[in-house]
N, CA, C and O atoms as a GROMACS GRO file, in nm:
protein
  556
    1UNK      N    1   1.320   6.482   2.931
    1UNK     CA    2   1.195   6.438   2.874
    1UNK      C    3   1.227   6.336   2.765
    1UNK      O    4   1.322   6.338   2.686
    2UNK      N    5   1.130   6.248   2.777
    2UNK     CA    6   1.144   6.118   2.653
    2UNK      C    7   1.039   6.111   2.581
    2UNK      O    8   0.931   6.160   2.616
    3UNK      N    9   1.060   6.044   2.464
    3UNK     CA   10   0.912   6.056   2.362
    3UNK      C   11   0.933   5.860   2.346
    3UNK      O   12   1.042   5.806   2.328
    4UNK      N   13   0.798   5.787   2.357
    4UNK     CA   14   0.785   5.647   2.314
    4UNK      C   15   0.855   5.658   2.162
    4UNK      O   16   0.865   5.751   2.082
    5UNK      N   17   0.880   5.581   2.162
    5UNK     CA   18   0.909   5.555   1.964
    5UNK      C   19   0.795   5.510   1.915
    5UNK      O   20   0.687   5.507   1.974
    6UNK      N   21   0.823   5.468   1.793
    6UNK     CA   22   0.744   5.456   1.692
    6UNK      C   23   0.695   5.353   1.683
    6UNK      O   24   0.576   5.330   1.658
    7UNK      N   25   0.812   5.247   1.708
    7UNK     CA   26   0.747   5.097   1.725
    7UNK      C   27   0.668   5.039   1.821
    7UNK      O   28   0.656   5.122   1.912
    8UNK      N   29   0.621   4.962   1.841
    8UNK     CA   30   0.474   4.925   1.880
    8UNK      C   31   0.510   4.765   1.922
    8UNK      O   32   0.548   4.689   1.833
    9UNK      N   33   0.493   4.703   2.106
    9UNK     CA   34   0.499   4.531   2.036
    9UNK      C   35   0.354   4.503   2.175
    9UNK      O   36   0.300   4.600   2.227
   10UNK      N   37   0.328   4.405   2.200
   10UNK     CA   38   0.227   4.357   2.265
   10UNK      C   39   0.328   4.448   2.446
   10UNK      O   40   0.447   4.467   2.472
   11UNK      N   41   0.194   4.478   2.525
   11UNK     CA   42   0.209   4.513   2.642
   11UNK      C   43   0.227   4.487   2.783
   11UNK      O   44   0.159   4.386   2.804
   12UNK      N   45   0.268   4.515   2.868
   12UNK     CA   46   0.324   4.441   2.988
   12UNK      C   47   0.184   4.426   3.070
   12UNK      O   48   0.120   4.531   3.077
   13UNK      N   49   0.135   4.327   3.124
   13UNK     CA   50   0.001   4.335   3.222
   13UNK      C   51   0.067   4.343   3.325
   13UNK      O   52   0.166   4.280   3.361
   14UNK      N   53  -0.037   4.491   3.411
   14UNK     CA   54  -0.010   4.569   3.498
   14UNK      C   55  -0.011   4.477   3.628
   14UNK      O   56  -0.055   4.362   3.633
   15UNK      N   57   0.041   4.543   3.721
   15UNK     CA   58   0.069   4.441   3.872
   15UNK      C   59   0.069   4.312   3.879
   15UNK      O   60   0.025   4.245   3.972
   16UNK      N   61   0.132   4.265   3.754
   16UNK     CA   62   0.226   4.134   3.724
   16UNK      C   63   0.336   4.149   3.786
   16UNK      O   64   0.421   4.233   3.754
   17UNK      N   65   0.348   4.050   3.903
   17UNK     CA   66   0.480   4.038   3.980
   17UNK      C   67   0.577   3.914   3.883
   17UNK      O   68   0.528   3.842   3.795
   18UNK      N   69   0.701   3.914   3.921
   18UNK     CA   70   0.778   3.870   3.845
   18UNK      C   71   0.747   3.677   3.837
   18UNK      O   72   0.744   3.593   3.927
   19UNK      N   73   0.737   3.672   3.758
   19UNK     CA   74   0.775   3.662   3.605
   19UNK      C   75   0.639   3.795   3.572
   19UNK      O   76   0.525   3.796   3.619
   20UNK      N   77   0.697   3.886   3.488
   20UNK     CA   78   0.599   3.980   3.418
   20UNK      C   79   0.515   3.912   3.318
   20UNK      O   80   0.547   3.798   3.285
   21UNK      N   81   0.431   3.957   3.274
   21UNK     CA   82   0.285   3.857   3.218
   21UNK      C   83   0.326   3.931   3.116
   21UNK      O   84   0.399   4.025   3.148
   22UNK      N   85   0.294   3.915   2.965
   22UNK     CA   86   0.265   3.967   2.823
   22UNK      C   87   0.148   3.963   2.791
   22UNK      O   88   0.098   3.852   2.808
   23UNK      N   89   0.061   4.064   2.738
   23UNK     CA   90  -0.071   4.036   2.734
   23UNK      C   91  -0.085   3.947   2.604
   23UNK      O   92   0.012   3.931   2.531
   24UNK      N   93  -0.200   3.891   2.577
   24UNK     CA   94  -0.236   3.776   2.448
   24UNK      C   95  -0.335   3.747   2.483
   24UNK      O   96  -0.402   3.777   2.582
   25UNK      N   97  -0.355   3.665   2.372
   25UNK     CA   98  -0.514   3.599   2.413
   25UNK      C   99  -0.645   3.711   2.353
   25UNK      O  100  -0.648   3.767   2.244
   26UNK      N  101  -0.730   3.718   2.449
   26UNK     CA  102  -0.828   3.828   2.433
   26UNK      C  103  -0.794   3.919   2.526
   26UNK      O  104  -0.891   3.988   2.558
   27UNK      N  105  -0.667   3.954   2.599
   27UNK     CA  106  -0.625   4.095   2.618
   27UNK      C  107  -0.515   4.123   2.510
   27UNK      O  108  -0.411   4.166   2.559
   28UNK      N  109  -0.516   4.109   2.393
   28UNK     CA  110  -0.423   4.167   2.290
   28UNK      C  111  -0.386   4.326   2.320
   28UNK      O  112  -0.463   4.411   2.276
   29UNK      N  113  -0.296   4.357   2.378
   29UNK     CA  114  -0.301   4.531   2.379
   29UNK      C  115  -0.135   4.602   2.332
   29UNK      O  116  -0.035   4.612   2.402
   30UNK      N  117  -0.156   4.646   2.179
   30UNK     CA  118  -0.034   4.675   2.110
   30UNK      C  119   0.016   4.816   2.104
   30UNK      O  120  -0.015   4.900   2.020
   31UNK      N  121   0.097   4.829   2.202
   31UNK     CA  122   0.134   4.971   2.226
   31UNK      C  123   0.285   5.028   2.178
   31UNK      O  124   0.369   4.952   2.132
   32UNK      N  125   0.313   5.195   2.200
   32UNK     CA  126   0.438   5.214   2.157
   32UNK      C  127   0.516   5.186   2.333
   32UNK      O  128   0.456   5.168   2.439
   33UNK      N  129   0.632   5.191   2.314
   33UNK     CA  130   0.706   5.181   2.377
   33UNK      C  131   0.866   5.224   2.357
   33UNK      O  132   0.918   5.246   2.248
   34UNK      N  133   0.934   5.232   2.492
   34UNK     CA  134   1.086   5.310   2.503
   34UNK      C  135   1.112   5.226   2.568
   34UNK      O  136   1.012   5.172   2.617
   35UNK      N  137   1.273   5.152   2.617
   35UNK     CA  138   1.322   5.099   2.659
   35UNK      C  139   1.474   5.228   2.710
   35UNK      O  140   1.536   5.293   2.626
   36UNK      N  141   1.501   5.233   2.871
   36UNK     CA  142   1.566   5.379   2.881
   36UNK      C  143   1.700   5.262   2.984
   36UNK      O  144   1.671   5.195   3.082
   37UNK      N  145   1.803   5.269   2.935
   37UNK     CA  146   1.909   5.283   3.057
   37UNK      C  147   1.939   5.363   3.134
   37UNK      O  148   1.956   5.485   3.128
   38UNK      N  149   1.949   5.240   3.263
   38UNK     CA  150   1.959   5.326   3.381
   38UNK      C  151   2.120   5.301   3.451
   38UNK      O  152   2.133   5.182   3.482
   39UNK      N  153   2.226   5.372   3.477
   39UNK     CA  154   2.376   5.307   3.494
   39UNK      C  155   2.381   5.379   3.640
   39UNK      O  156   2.341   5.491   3.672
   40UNK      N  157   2.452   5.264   3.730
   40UNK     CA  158   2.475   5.302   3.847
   40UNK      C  159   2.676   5.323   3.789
   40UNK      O  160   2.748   5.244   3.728
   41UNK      N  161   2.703   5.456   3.840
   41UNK     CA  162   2.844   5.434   3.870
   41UNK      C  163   2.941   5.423   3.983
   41UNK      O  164   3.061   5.444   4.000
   42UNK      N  165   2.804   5.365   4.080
   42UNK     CA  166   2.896   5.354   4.242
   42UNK      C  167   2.973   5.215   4.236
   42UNK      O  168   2.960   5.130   4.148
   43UNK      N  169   3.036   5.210   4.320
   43UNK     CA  170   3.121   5.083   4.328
   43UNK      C  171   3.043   4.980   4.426
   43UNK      O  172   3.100   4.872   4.445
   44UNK      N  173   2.906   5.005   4.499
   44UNK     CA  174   2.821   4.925   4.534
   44UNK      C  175   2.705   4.930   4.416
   44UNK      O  176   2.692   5.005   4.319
   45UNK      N  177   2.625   4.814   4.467
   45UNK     CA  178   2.487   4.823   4.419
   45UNK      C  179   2.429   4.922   4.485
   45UNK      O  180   2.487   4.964   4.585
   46UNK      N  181   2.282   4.991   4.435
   46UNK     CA  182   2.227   5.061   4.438
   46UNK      C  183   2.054   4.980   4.448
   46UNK      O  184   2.034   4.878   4.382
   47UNK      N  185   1.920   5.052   4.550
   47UNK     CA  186   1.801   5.034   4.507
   47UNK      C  187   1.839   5.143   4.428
   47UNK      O  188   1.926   5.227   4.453
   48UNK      N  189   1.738   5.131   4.296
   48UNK     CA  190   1.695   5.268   4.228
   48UNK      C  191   1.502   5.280   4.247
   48UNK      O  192   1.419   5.190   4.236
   49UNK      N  193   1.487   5.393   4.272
   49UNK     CA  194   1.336   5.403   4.246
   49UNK      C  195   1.309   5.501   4.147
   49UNK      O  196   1.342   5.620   4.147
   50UNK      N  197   1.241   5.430   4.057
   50UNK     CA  198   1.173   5.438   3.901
   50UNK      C  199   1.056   5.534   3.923
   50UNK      O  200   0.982   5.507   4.017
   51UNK      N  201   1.030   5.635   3.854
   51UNK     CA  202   0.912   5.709   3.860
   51UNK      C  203   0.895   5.786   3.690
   51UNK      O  204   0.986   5.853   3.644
   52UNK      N  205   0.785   5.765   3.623
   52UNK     CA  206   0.745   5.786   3.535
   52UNK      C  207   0.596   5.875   3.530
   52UNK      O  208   0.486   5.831   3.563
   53UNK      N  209   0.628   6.022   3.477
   53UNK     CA  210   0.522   6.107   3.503
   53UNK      C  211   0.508   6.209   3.371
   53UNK      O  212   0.589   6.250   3.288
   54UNK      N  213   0.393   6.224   3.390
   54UNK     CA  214   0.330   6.342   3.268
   54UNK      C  215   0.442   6.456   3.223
   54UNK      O  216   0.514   6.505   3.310
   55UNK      N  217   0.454   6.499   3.083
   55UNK     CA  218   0.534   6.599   3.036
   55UNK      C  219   0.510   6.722   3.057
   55UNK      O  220   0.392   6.707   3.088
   56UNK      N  221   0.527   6.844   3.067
   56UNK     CA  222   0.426   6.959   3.134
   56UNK      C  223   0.388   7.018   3.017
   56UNK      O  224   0.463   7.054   2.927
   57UNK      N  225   0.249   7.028   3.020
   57UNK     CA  226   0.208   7.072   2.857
   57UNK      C  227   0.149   6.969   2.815
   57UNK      O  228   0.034   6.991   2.777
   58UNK      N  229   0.191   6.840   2.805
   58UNK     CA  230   0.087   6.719   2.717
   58UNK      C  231  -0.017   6.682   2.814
   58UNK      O  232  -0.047   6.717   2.928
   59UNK      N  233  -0.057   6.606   2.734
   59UNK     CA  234  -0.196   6.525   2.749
   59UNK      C  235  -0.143   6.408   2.850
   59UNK      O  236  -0.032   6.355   2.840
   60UNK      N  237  -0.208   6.388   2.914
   60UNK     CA  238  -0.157   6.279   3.050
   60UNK      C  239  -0.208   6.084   2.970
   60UNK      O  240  -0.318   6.029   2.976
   61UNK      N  241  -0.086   6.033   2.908
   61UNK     CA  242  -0.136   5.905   2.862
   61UNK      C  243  -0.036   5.824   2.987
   61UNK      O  244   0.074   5.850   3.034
   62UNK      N  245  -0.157   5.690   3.016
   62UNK     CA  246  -0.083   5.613   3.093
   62UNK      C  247  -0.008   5.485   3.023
   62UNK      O  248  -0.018   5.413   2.923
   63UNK      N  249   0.074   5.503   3.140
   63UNK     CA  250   0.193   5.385   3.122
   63UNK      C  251   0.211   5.255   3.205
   63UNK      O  252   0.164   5.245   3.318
   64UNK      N  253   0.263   5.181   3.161
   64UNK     CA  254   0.328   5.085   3.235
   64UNK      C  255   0.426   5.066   3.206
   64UNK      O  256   0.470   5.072   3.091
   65UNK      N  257   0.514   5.024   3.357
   65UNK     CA  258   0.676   5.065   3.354
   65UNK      C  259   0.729   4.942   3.441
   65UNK      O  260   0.689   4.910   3.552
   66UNK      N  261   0.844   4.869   3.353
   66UNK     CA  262   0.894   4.738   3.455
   66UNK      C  263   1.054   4.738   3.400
   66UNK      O  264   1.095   4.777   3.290
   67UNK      N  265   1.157   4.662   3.552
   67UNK     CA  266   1.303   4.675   3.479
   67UNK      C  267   1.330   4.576   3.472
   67UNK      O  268   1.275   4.480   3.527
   68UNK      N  269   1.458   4.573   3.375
   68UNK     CA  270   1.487   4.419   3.308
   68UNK      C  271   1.656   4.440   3.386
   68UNK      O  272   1.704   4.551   3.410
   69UNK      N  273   1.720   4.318   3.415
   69UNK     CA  274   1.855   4.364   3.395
   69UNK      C  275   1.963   4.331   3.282
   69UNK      O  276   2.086   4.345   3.282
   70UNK      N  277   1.867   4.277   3.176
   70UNK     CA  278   1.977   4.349   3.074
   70UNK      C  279   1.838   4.352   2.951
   70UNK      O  280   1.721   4.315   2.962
   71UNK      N  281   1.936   4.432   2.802
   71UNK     CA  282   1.798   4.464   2.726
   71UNK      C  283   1.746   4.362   2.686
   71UNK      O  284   1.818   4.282   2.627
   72UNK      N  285   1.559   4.322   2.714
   72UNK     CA  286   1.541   4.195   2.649
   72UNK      C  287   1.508   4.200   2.502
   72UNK      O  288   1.485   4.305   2.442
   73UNK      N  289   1.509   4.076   2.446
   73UNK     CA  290   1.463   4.079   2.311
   73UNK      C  291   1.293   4.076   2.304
   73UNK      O  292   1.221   4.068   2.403
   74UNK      N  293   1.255   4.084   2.194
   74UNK     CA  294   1.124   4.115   2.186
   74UNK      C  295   1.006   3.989   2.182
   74UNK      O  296   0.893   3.971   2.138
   75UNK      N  297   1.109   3.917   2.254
   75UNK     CA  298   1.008   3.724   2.264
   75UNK      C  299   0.944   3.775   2.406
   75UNK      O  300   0.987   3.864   2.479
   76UNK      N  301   0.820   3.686   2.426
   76UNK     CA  302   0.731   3.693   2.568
   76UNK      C  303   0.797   3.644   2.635
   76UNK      O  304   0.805   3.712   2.737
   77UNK      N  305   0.886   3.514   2.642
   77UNK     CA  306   0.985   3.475   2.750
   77UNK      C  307   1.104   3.527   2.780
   77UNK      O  308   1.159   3.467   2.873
   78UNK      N  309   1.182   3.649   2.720
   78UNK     CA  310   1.228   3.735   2.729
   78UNK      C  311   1.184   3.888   2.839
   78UNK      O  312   1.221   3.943   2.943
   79UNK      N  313   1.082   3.904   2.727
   79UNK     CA  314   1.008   4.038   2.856
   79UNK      C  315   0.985   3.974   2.975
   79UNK      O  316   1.014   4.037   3.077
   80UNK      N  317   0.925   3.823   2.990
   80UNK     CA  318   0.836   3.786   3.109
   80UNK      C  319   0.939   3.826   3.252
   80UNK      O  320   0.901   3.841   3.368
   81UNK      N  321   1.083   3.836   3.195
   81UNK     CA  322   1.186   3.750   3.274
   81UNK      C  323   1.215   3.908   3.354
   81UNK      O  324   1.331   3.924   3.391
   82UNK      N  325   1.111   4.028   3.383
   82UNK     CA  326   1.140   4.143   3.504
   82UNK      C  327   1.197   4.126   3.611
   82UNK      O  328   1.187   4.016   3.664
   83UNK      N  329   1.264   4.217   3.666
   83UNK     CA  330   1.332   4.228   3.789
   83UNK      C  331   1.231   4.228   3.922
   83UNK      O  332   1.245   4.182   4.036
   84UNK      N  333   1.127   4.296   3.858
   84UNK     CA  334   1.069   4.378   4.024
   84UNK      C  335   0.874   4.381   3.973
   84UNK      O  336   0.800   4.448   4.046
   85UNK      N  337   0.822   4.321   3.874
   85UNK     CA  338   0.697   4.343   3.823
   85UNK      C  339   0.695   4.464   3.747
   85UNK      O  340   0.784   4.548   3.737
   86UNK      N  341   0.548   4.461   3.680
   86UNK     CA  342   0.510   4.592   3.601
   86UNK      C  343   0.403   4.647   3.647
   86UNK      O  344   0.300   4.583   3.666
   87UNK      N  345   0.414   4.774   3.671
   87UNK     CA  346   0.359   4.865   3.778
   87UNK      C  347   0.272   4.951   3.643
   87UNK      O  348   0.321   4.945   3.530
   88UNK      N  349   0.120   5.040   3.672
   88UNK     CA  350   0.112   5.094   3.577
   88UNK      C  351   0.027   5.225   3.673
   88UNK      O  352  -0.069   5.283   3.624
   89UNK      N  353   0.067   5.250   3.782
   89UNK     CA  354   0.017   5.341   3.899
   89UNK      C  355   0.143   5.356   4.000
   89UNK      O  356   0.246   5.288   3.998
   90UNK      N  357   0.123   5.423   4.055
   90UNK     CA  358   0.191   5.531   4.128
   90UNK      C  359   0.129   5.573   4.239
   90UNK      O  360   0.122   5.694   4.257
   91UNK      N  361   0.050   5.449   4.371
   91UNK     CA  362  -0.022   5.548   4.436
   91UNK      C  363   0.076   5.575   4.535
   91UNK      O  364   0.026   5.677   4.582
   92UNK      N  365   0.167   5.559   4.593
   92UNK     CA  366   0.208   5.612   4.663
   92UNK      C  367   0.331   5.751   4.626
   92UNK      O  368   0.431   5.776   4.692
   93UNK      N  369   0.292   5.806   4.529
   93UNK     CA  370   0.348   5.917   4.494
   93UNK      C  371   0.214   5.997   4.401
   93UNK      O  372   0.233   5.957   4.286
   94UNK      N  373   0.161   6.038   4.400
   94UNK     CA  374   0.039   6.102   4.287
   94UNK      C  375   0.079   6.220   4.220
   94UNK      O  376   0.006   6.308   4.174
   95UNK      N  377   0.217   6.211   4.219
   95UNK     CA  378   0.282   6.325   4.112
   95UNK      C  379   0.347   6.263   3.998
   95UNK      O  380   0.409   6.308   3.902
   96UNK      N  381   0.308   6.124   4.044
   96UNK     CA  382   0.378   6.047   3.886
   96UNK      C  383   0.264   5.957   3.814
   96UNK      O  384   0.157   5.937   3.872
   97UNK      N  385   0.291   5.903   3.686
   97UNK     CA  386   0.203   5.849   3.666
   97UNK      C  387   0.195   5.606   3.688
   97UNK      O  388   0.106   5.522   3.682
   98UNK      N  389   0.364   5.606   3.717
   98UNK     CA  390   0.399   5.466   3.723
   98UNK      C  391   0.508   5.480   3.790
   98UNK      O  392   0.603   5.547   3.750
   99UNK      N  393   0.504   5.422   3.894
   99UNK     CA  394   0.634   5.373   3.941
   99UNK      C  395   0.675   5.267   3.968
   99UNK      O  396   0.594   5.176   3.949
  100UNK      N  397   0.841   5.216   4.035
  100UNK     CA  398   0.874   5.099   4.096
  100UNK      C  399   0.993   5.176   4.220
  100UNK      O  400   1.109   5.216   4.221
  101UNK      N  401   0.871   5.164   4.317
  101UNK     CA  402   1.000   5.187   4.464
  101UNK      C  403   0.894   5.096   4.543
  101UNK      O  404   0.798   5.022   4.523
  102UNK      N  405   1.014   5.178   4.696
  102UNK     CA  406   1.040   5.055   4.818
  102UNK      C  407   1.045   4.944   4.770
  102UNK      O  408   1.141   4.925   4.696
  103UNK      N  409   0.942   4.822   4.791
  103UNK     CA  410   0.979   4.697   4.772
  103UNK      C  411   0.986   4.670   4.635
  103UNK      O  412   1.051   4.569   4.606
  104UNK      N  413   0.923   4.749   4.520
  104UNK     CA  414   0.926   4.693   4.368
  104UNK      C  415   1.060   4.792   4.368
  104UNK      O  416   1.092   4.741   4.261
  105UNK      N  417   1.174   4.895   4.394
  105UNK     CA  418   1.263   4.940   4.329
  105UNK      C  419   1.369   4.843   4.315
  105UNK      O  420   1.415   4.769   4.402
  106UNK      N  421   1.400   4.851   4.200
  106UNK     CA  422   1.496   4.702   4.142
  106UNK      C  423   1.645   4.757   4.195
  106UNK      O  424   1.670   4.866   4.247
  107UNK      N  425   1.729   4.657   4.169
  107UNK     CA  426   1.833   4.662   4.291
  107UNK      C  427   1.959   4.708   4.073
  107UNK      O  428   1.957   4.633   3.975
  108UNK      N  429   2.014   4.805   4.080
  108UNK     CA  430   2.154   4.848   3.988
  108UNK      C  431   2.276   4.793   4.047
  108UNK      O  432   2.323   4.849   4.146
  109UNK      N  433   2.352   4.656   3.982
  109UNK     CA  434   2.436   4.601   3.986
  109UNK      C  435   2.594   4.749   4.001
  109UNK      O  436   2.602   4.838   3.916
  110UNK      N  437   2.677   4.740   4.099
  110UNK     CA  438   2.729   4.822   4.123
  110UNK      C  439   2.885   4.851   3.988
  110UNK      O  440   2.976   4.774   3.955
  111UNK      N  441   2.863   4.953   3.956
  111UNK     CA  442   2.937   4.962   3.791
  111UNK      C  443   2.842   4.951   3.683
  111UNK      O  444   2.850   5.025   3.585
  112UNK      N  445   2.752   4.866   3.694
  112UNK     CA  446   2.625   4.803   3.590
  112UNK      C  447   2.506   4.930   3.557
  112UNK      O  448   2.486   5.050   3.578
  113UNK      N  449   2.441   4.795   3.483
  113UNK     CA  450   2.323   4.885   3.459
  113UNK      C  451   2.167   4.797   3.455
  113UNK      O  452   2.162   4.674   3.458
  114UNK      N  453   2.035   4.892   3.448
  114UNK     CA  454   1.952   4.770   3.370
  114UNK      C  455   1.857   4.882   3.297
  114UNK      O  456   1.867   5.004   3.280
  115UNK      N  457   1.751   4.775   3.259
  115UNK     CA  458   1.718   4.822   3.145
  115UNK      C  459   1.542   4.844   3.210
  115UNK      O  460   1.491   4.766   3.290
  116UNK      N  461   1.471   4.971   3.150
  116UNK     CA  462   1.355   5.030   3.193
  116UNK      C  463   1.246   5.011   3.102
  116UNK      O  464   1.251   5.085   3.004
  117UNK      N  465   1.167   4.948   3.106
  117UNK     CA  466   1.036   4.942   2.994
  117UNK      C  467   0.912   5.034   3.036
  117UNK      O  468   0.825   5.016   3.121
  118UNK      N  469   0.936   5.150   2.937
  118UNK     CA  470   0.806   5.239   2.929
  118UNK      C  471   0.727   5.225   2.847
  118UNK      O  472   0.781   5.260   2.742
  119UNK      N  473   0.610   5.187   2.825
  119UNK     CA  474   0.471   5.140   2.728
  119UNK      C  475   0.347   5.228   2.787
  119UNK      O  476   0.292   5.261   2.892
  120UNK      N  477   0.342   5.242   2.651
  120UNK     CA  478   0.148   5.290   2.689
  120UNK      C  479   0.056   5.215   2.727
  120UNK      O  480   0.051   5.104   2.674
  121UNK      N  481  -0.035   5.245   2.817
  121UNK     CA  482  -0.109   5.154   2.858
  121UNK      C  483  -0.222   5.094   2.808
  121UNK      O  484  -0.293   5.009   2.862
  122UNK      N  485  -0.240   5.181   2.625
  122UNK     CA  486  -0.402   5.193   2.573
  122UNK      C  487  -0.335   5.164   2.433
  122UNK      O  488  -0.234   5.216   2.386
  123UNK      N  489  -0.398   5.087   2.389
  123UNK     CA  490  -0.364   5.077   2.245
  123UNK      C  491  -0.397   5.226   2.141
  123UNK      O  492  -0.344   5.260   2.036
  124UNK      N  493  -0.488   5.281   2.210
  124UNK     CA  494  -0.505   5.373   2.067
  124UNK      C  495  -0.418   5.498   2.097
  124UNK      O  496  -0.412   5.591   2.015
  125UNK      N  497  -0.318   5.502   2.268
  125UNK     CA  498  -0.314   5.662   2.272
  125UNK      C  499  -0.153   5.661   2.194
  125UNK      O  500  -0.070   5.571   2.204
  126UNK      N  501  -0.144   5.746   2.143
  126UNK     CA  502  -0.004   5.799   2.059
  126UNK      C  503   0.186   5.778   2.148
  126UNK      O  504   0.215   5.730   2.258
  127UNK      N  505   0.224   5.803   2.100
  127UNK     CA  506   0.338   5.789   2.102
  127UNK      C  507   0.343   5.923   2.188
  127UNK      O  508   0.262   6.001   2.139
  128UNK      N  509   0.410   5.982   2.302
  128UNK     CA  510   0.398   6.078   2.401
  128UNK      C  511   0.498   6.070   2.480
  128UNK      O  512   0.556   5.969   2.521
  129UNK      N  513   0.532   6.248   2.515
  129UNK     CA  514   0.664   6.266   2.563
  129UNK      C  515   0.615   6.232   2.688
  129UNK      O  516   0.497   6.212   2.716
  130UNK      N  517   0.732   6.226   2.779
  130UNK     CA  518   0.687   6.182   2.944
  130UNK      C  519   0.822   6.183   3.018
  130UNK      O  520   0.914   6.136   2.952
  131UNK      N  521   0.851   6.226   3.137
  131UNK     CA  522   0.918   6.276   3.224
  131UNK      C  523   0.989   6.137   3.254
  131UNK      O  524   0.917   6.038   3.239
  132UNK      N  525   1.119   6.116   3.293
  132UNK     CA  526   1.146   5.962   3.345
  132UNK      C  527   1.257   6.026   3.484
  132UNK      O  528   1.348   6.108   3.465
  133UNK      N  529   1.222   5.966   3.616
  133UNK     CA  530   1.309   5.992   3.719
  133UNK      C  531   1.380   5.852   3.829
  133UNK      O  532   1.315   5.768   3.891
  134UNK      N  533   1.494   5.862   3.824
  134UNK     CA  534   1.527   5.761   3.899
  134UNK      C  535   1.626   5.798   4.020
  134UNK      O  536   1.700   5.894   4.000
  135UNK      N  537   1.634   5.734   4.139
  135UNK     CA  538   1.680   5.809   4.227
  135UNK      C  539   1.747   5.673   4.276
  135UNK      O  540   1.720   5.564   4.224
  136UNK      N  541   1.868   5.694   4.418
  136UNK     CA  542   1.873   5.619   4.501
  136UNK      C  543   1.742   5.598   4.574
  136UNK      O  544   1.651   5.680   4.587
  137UNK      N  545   1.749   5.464   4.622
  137UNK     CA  546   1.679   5.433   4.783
  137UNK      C  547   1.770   5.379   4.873
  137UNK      O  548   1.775   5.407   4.993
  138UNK      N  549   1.841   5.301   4.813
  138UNK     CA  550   1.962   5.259   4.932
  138UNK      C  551   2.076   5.247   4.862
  138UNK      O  552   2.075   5.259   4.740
  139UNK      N  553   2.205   5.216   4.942
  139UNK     CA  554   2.347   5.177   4.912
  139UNK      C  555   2.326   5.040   4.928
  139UNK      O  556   2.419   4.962   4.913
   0.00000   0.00000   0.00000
């Protein structure tokens, strides 16, 4: 289980395929957020599929979740620069609350790693623990 931190920067707009969008403008939406490594230690690359779901016991706040392959800095042309888009649903799993598989699961450089952006999806909801799962999909 993971808890967002404390800090807070502008949010990823949802089913933004890559280049990932930053919201601005008159969608200003300033949320907390976690940034989680993910390390493949096979000697190939790896798909990984990303799944981000409710803590058991909390309050269900939504997210949006996109991977970087390495950590970005906190500039919009930095975040924009996602692997696979920012997803902020999960319908083809309804036991999570965001994911990135089949065609959005981002590809883990083999030895490597990349980097996972979890954000709230609402400016006012809190900082909240939340489940993070990543799996193979392919070799």
């Amino acid at each position: 289980m993971y808890t967002h931190g404390a800090q807070r920067m502008l949010r990823l707009v949802t089913a933004s395929a890559p280049p990932c969008a930053v919201s601005g403008g008159n969608f200003d939406t300033v949320t907390n957020y976690l940034y989680l490594r993910v390390y493949n230690p096979a000697a190939v690359p790896v798909r990984a599929e990303l799944r981000v779901g409710r803590a058991p016991g909390e309050d269900q706040v939504d997210v949006v979740v996109a991977a970087y392959a390495s950590l970005p800095e906190e500039t919009p042309a930095a975040r924009s620069a996602c692997l696979t888009g920012a997803e902020a649903n999960c319908f083809d799993d309804f036991d999570y609350l965001a994911c990135l598989i089949e065609a959005k699961a981002p590809t883990v450089p083999a030895g490597g790693s990349i980097w996972v952006y979890v954000g709230n999806y609402r400016t006012d909801d809190p900082a909240a623990p939340f489940l993070f799962r990543a799996t193979t999909r392919a070799l």
